[in-house]
C-alpha positions in Angstrom: 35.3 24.7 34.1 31.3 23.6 33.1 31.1 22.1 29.6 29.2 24.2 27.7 30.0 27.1 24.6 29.1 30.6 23.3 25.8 30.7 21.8 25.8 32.2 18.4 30.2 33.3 19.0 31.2 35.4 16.3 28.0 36.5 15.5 27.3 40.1 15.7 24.6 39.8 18.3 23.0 43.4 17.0 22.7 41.5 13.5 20.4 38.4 15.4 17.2 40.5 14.6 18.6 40.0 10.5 18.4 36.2 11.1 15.2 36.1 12.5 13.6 38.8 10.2 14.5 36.8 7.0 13.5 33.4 9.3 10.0 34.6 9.6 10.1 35.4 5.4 11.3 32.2 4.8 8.4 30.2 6.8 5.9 33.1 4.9 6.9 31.9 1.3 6.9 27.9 2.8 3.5 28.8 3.9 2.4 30.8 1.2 3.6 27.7 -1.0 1.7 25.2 0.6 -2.0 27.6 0.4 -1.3 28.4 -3.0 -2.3 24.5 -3.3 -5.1 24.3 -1.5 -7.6 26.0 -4.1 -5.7 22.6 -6.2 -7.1 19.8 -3.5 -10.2 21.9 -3.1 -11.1 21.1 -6.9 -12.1 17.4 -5.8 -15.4 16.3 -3.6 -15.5 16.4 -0.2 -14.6 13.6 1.6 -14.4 13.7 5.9 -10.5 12.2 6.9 -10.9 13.8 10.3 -13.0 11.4 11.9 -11.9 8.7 14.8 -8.4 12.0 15.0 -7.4 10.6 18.2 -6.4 7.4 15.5 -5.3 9.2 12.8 -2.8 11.8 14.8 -1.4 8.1 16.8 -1.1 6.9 13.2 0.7 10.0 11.9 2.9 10.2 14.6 4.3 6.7 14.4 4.2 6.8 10.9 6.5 9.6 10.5 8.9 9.2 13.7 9.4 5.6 13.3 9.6 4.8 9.6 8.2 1.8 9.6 6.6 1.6 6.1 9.5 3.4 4.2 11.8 0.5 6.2 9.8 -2.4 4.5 12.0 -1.8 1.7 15.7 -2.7 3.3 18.2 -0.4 1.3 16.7 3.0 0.1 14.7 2.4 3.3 17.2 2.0 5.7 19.0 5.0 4.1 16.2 7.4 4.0 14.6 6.1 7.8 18.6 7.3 9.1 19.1 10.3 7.1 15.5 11.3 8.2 16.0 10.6 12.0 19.8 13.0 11.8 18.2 15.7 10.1 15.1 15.4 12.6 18.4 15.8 15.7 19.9 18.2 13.7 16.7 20.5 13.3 15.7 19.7 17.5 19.4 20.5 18.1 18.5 23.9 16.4 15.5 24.7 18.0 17.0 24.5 21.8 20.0 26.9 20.6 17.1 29.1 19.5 14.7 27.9 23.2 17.9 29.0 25.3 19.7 32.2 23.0 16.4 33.8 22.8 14.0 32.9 25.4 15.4 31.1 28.7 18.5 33.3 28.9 17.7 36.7 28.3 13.9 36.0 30.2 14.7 33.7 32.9 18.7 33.7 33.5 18.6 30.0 32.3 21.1 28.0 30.6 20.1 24.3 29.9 23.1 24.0 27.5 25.8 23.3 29.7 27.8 20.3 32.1 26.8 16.9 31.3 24.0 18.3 28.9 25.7 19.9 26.8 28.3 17.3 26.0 25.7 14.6 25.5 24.1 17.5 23.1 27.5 17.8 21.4 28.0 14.5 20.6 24.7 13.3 19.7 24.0 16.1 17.2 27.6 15.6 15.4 26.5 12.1 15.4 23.5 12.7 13.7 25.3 14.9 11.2 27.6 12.4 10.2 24.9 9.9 9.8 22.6 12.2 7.5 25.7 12.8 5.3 26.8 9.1 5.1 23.2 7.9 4.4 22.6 10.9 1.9 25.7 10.2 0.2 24.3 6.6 -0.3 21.0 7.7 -1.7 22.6 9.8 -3.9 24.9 7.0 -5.2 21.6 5.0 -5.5 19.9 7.6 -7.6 22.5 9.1 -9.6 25.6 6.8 -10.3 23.0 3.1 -9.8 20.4 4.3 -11.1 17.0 1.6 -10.3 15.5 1.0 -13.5 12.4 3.4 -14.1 12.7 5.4 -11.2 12.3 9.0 -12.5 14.8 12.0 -12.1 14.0 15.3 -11.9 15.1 18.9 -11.2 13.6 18.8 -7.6 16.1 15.4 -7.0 19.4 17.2 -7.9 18.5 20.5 -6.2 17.0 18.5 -2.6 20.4 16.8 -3.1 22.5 20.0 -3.3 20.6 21.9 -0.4 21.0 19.3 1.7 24.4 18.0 1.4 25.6 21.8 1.5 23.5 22.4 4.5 25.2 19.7 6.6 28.8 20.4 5.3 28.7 24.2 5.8 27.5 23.0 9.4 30.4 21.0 10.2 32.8 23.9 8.7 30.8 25.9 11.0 31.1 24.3 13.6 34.9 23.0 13.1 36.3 27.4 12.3 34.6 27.7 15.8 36.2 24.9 17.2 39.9 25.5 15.7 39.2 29.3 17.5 38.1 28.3 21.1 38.1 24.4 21.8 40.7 22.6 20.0 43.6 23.9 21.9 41.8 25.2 25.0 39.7 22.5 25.7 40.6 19.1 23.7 38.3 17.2 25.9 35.3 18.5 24.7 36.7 19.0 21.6 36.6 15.1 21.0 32.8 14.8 21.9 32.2 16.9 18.1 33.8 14.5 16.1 32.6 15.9 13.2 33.6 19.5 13.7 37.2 18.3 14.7 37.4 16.1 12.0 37.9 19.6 10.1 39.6 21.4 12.0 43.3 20.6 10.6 41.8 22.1 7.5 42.1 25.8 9.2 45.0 24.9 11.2 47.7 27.4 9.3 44.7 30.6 9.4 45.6 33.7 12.1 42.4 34.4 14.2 41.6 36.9 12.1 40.8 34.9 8.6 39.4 31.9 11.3 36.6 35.0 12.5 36.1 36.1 8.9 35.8 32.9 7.5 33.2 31.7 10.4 31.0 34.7 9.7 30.7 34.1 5.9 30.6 30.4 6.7 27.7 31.1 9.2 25.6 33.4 7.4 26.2 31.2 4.3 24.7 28.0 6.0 22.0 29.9 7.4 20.9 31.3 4.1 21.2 27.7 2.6 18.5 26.8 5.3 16.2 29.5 4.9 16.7 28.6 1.0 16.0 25.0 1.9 12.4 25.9 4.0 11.1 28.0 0.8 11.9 25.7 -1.4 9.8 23.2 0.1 6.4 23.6 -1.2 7.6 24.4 -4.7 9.4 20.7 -5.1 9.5 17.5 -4.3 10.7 18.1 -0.7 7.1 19.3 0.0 6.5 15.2 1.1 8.6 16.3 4.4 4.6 18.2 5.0 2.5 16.0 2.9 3.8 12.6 3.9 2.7 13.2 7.7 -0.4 14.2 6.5 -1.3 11.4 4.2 -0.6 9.1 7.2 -3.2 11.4 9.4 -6.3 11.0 6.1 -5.4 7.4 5.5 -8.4 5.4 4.8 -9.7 3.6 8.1 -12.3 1.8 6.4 -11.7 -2.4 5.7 -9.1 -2.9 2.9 -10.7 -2.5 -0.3 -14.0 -0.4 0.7 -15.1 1.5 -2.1 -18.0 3.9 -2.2 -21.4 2.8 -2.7 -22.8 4.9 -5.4 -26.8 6.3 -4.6 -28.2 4.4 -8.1 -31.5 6.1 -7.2 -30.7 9.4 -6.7 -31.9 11.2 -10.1 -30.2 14.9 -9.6 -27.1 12.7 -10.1 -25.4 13.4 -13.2 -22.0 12.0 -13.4 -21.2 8.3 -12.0 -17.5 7.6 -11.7 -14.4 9.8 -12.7 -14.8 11.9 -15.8 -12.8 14.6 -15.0 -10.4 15.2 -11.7 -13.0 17.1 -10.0 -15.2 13.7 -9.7 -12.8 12.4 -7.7 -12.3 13.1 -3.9 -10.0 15.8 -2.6 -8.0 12.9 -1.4 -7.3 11.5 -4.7 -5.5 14.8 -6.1 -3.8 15.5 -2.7 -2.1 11.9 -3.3 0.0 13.3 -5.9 1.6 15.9 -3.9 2.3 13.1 -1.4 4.0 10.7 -3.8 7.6 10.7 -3.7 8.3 9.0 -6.7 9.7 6.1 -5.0 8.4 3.3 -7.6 7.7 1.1 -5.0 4.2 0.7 -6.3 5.5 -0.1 -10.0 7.9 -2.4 -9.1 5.4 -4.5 -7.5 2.3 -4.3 -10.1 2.0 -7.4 -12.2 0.2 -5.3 -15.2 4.2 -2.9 -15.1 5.7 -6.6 -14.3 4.4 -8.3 -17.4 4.8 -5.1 -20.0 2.0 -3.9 -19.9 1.8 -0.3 -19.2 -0.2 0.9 -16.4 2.1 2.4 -13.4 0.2 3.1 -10.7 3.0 5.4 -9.5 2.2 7.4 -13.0 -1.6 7.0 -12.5 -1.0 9.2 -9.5 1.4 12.0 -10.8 -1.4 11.7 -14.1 -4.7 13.4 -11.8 -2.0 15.4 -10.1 -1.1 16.8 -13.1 -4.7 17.2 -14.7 -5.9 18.8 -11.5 -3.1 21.4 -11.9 -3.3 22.0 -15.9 -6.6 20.8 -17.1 -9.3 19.9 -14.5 -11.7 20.0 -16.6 -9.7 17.9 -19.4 -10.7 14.0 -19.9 -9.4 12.5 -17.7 -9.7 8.7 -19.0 -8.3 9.9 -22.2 -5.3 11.1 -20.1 -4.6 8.0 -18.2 -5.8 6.1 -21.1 -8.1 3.5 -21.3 -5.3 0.9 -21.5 -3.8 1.7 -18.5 -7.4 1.6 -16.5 -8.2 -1.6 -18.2 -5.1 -3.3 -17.1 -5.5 -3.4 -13.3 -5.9 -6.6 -11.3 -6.9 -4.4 -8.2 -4.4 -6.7 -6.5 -3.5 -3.6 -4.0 -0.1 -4.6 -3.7 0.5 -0.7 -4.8 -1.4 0.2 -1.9 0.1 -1.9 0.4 3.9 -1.2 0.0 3.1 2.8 -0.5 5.0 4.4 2.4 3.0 7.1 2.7 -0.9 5.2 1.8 -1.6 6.7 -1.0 -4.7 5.3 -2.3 -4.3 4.1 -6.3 -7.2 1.6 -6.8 -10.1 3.4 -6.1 -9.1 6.1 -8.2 -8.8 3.3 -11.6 -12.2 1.9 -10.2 -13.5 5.5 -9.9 -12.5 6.4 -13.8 -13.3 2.6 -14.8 -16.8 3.3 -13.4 -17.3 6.4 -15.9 -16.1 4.5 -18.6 -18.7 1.4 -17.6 -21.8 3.7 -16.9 -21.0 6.7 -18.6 -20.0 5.1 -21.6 -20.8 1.3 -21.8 -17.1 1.1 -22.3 -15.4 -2.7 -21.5 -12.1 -4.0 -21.9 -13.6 -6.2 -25.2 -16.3 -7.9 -26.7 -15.8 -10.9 -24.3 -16.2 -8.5 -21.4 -19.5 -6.8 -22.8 -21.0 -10.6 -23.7 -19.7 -11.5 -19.8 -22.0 -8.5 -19.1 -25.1 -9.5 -20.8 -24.7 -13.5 -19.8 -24.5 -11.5 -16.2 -27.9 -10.1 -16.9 -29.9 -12.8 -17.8 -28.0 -15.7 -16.4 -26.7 -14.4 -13.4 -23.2 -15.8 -14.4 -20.3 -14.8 -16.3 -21.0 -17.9 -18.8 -24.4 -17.8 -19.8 -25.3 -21.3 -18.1 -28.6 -21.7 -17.5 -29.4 -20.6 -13.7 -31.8 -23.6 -13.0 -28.1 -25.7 -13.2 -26.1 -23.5 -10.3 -26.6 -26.0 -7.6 -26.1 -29.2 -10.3 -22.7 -29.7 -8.9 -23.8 -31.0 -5.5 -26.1 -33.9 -6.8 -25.1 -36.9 -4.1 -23.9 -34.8 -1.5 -25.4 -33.7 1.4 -26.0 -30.2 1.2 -29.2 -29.0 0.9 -31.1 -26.4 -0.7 -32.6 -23.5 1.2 -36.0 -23.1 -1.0 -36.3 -27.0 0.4 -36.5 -25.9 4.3 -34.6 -28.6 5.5 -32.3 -27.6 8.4 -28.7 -26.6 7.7 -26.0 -25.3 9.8 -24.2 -22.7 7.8 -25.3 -21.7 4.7 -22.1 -22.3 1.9 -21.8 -19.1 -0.7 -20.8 -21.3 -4.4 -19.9 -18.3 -6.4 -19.7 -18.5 -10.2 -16.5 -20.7 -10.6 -17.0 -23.5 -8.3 -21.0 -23.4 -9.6 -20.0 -24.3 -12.9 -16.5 -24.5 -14.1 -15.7 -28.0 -14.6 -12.6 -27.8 -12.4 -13.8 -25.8 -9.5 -16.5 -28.0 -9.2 -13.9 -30.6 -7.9 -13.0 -27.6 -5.0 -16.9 -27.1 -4.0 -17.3 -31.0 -3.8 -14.4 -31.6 -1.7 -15.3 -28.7 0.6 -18.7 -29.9 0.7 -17.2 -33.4 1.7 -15.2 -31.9 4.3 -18.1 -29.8 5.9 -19.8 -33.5 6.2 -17.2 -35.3 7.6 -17.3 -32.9 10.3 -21.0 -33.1 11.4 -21.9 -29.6 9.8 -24.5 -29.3 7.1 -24.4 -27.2 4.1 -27.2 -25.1 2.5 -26.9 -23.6 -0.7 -29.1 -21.1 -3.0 -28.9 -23.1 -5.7 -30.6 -21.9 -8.6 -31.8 -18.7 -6.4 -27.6 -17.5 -6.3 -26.7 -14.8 -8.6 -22.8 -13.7 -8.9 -21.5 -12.2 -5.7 -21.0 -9.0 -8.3 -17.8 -8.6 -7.8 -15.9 -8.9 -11.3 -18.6 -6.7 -12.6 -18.1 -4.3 -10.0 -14.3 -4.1 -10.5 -14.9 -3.4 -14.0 -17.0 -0.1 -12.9 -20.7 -1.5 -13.5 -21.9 -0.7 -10.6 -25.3 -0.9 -11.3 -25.2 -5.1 -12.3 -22.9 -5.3 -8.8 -26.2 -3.9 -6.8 -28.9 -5.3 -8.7 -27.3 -8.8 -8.3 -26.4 -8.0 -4.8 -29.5 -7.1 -3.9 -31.0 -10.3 -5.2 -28.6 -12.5 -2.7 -29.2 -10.3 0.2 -32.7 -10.4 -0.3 -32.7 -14.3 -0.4 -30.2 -14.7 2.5 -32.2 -12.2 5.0 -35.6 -14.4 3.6 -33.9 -17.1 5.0 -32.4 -15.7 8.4 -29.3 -17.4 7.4 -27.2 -17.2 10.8 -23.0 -17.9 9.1 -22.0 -18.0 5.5 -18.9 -19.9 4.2 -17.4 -19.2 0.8 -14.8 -21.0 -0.8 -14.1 -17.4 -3.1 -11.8 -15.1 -1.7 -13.8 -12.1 -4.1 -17.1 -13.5 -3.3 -15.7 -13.4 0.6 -14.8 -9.9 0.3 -17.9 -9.0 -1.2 -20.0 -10.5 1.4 -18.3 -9.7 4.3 -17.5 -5.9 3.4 -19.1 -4.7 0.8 -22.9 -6.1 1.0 -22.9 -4.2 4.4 -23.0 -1.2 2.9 -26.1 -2.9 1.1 -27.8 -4.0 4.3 -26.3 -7.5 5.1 -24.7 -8.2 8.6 -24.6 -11.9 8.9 -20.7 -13.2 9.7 -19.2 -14.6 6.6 -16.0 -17.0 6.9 -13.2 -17.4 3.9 -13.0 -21.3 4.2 -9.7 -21.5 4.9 -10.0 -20.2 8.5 -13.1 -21.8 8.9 -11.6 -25.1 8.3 -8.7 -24.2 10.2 -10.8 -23.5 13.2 -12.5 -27.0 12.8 -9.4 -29.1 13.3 -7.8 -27.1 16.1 -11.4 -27.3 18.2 -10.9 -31.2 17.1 -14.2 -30.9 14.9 -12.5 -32.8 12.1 -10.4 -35.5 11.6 -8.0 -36.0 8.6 -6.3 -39.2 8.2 -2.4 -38.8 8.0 -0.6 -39.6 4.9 2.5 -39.5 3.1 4.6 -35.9 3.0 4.4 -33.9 -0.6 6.8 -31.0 -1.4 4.4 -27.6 -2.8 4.6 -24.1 -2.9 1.5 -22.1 -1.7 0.2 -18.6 -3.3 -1.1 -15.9 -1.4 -4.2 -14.9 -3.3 -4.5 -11.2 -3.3 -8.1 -11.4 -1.8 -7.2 -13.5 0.9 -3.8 -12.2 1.9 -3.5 -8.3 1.4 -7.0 -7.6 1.8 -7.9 -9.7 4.5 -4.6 -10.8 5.8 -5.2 -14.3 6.2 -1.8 -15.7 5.5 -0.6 -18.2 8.4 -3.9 -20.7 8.7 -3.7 -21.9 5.4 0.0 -23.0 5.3 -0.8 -24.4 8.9 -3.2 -26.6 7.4 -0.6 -27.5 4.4 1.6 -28.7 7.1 -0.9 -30.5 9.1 -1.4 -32.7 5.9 2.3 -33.0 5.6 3.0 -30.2 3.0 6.8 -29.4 2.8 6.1 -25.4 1.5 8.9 -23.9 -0.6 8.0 -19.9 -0.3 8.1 -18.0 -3.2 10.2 -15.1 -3.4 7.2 -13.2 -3.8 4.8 -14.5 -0.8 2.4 -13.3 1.7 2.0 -9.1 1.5 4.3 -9.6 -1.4 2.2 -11.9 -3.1 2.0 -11.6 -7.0 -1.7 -11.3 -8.4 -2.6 -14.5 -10.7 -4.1 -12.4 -13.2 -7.7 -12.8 -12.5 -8.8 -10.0 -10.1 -10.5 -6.7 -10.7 -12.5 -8.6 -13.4 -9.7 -9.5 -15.5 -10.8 -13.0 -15.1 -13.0 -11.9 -18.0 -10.7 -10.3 -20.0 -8.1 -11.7 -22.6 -4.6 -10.1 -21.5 -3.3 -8.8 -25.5 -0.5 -7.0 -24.4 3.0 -8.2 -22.7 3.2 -11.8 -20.8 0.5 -13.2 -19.5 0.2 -12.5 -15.4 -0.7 -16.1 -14.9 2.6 -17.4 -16.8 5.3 -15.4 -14.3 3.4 -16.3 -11.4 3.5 -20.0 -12.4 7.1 -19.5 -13.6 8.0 -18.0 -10.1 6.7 -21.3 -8.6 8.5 -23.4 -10.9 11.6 -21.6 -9.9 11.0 -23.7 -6.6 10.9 -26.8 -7.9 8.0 -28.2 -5.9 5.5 -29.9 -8.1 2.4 -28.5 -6.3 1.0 -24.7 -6.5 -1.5 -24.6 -3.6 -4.0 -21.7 -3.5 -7.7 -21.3 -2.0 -9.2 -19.4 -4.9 -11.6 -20.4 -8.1 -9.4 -17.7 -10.1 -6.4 -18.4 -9.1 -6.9 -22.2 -9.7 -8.4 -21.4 -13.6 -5.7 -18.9 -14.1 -2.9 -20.9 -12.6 -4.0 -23.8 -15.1 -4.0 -22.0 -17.8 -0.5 -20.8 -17.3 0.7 -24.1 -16.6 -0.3 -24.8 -20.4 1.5 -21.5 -21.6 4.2 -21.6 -19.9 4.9 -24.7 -20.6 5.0 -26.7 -17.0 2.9 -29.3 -17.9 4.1 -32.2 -16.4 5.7 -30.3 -13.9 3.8 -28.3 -12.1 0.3 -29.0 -10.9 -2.3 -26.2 -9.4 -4.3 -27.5 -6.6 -6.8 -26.0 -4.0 -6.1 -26.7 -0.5 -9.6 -27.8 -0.1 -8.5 -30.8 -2.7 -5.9 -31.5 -0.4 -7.9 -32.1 2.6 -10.6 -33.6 1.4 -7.8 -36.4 0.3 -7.2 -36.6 3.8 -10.5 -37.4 5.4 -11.2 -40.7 6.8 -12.4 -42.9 4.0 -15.7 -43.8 4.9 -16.5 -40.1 5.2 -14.4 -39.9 1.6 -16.9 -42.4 0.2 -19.8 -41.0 1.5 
């Protein structure tokens, strides 16, 4: 006899149109649910997601089929990627019952479900089942009985909990009063390839046919109603991320990392700049809420939530989620508080392990841009002098400009004013222009660039600030008029390659000043020196192995993932690297981006002091980075967190310079 079983057995076949009138109810109220929000996402501006779709439906598919960003974190991962893929059997299982019960049979005189099939189809979907109980039995121990610190429970997570779980228990019982009726006795070889069902069975052993058929019928109806209960409730809870998640994967941003909108300065109909309210921010913004699952993901890894302080980016979201919903019109900054908008390093580690890309920074930038040019708001006084030393400096310290290029006196690097020929013109920035110890790091770069035959140019007095900092901390207007200076300068010079030692003077150059009309290639040095001694352009001397750890600066490594050439180079000088636990995407922000380098940090520890505390806990004497910030913020928790004597920041383009033959050291 074929393998194969009665489709819908028991089931008073004149009842089916019953099933699929209140089918076609339940998929009305899921879809009524999910319009009833639109009018909520339509309060924001438009913004176009659709573009490049052929990308953005590839990315949604593989997004939600395979996982892979909910997997980066092992355990709940691992448990929701497995529960996910049974259900996602379990509901294609369903749909062929329905494909052959209601179209191929009764219109063709096909049966698919059947022979080797079938049994395949037996197994794999009690397989599945088992699986999506198992794995939501563990993330129910993880959220109820471990309970992660700070990761919110609510109504939604005990009734998604209780749906499902019944769901896929009244299945099996289903499936095992069937079973104990038709297969157990008759047919114990196909009985064995539902494990699941017949793992149940011997429950309903001592029941007469009779109370077997009555019991199935209640059972069946009963699991069926739990379903239908289950697709309605999905827009109205948390579960509405089964919809929402796909989606956010098919509007992710395609843009470079860190992109952020250029505002039109000159258009005077313009009334609001930045985020007052939620309906200054883009659709996408509020439609991020609705997305976010609450996993915490993004809190765990911000350093602001990491060192007390008490921004949550993962809050930050639920905050314009619930403003668009209650109060649209409300204050928006007030809501979030200025605090919490204050505190950001706009280190996009947030972004970056979301498994869904939601998009936090660029709404912080977008309300810190209100507060900056709506409402001369700053984090403090030291910000709002920064500001003004900004203005008529050009620099965050108030140094006189004439003195920008003071630091290369000796060297051979030239100024572009002068004419002289240069190869690639080297972008200072701020820090290494006039902070005493990133001097050192512009010196030793420039030495490096000579010992390889390639001659620096420099603006010198002409550079302003890349406007970066400023621009972080919502003045957008300072970012552009400084901006505009540089590019102005570098296009009057038809300067061909630009070199930065600044990972935020990089990113501005490289993304952001195209927006502003620049398109000439700029290089982060660390590949660009990485480049030089592969193609053999520079020799280093060797010399005697050091133990370090290196830190991924956040501008370097999650924005422009450039993690492997630098510790390449660290081993090429003999560098023994003792990762951090925290390293490469994982990387924890030194405390200086998103123009906190200008701020005093007044509440919780200092960001500066856990990172340098994290690479004591290696025990390597060295912390390597590639980044002015980093450096000054690294040596300044040194001295509170008292590793003096123990520790010692470095840049790598110290350690190279170390390196170089010693006539070209000299010279």
């Amino acid at each position: 006899m074929e393998a194969t079983r009665e489709i819908y057995w028991n089931v008073n076949h004149a009842l089916i149109w019953v099933m699929y009138l209140f089918a076609f109810l339940a998929l009305g109220g899921c879809a009524w649910g999910f319009r009833s929000r639109l009018p909520m996402y339509r309060q924001g501006k438009p913004l176009d997601r659709l573009d490049r779709l052929s990308l953005r439906l590839k990315l949604m598919v593989r997004g939600a089929l395979t996982q892979a960003k909910v997997l980066r974190v092992q355990v709940p991962g691992t448990l929701h990627a497995f529960f996910f893929w049974g259900f996602l059997l379990l509901f294609i299982g369903t749909l062929l019952i329905m494909l052959q019960a209601d179209f191929t049979a009764p219109l063709a005189g096909w049966t698919f479900l059947k022979g080797t099939f079938y049994k395949g189809y037996s197994l794999v979907l009690d397989l599945a089942g088992i699986i999506a109980i198992l794995m939501l039995a563990g993330l129910f121990v993880r959220r109820f009985l471990v309970r992660p610190k700070a990761l919110p429970t609510k109504g939604d997570d005990y009734l998604a909990h209780a749906l499902l779980f019944t769901i896929l228990v009244t299945g099996f019982v289903v499936e095992a009063l069937r079973m104990a009726a038709t297969e157990v006795h008759q047919n114990p070889e196909l009985a064995r390839l539902s494990p699941g069902g017949l793992l149940l069975t011997p429950l309903f052993a001592a029941m007469n046919p009779a109370t077997i058929s009555v019991t199935h019928k209640a059972m069946w109806w009963l699991h069926f109603f739990l379903a239908m209960a289950f697709i309605v409730a999905i827009p109205f809870t948390k579960l509405r991320h089964l919809f929402t998640d796909p989606a956010n994967y098919l509007f992710t941003d395609l843009r470079p990392k860190g992109a952020i909108a250029t505002i039109n300065l000159e258009d005077e109909t313009a009334e609001q700049f930045g985020a007052a309210k939620v309906t200054d921010l883009a659709w996408k913004d509020i439609y991020d809420a609705d997305a976010c699952t609450l996993c915490k993901r993004c809190q765990d890894r911000c350093p602001a939530w990491y060192t007390e302080k008490p921004l949550s980016p993962m809050r930050v979201v639920q905050q314009v989620g619930e403003m668009a919903l209650n109060d649209p019109q409300g204050d928006l900054c007030r809501y979030v508080t200025e605090e919490v908008l204050w505190d950001c390093t706009t280190c996009r580690a947030c972004q970056e392990i979301c498994p869904v890309d939601i998009e936090h920074v660029n709404k912080i930038l977008e309300m810190r841009r209100n507060l900056a040019l709506m409402e001369g708001k700053f984090p403090g006084d030291e910000v709002q002098t920064a500001m003004g030393n900004y203005e008529v400096n050009g620099n965050p310290f108030g140094l006189a400009w004439a003195e920008r290029g003071a630091w290369a006196e000796g060297l051979d690097v030239v100024t572009l004013e002068s004419g002289e020929p240069f190869d690639v013109m080297y972008f200072v920035g701020c820090y290494a222009s006039f902070d005493r110890r990133n001097k050192e790091v512009a010196r030793a770069f420039a030495k490096i660039c000579s010992a390889a035959g390639i001659r620096l140019g420099i603006l010198g007095k002409e550079e302003k600030c890349c406007g970066e900092p400023p621009r972080k901390l919502g003045n957008e207007y300072l970012y552009q008029t400084m901006a505009q200076e540089n590019i102005e300068r570098i296009k009057g010079y038809g300067v061909k390659e630009i070199v930065t030692t600044c990972p935020h003077c990089f990113n501005a150059l490289a993304r952001d000043y195209k927006e502003l009309g620049l398109e000439v290639p700029v290089r982060h040095y660390t590949t660009f020196l990485a480049d030089l001694v592969q193609q053999g352009g520079l020799q280093l001397e060797p010399g005697e192995s050091f133990d370090c750890t290196y830190h991924d600066s956040c501008y370097i490594g999650r924005y422009a993932d450039i993690f492997e050439p630098p510790r390449e180079m660290l081993q090429r000088l003999g560098g023994n690297i003792a990762e951090m636990d925290r390293n490469r995407l994982e990387s924890f922000c030194c405390g200086g981006g998103g123009g906190r380098i200008l701020a005093e940090e007044k509440v919780g520890t200092r960001i500066s002091t856990a990172r340098v505390q994290m690479a004591g806990e290696t025990r390597a004497p060295m912390l390597v980075s590639n980044c002015p910030f980093c450096l000054t913020m690294f040596e300044d928790g040194i001295k509170t967190g008292g590793l003096e004597g123990n520790l010692a920041a470095r840049d790598l383009a110290e350690l190279v310079a170390a390196r170089l033959p010693r006539s070209s050291a000299e010279a």
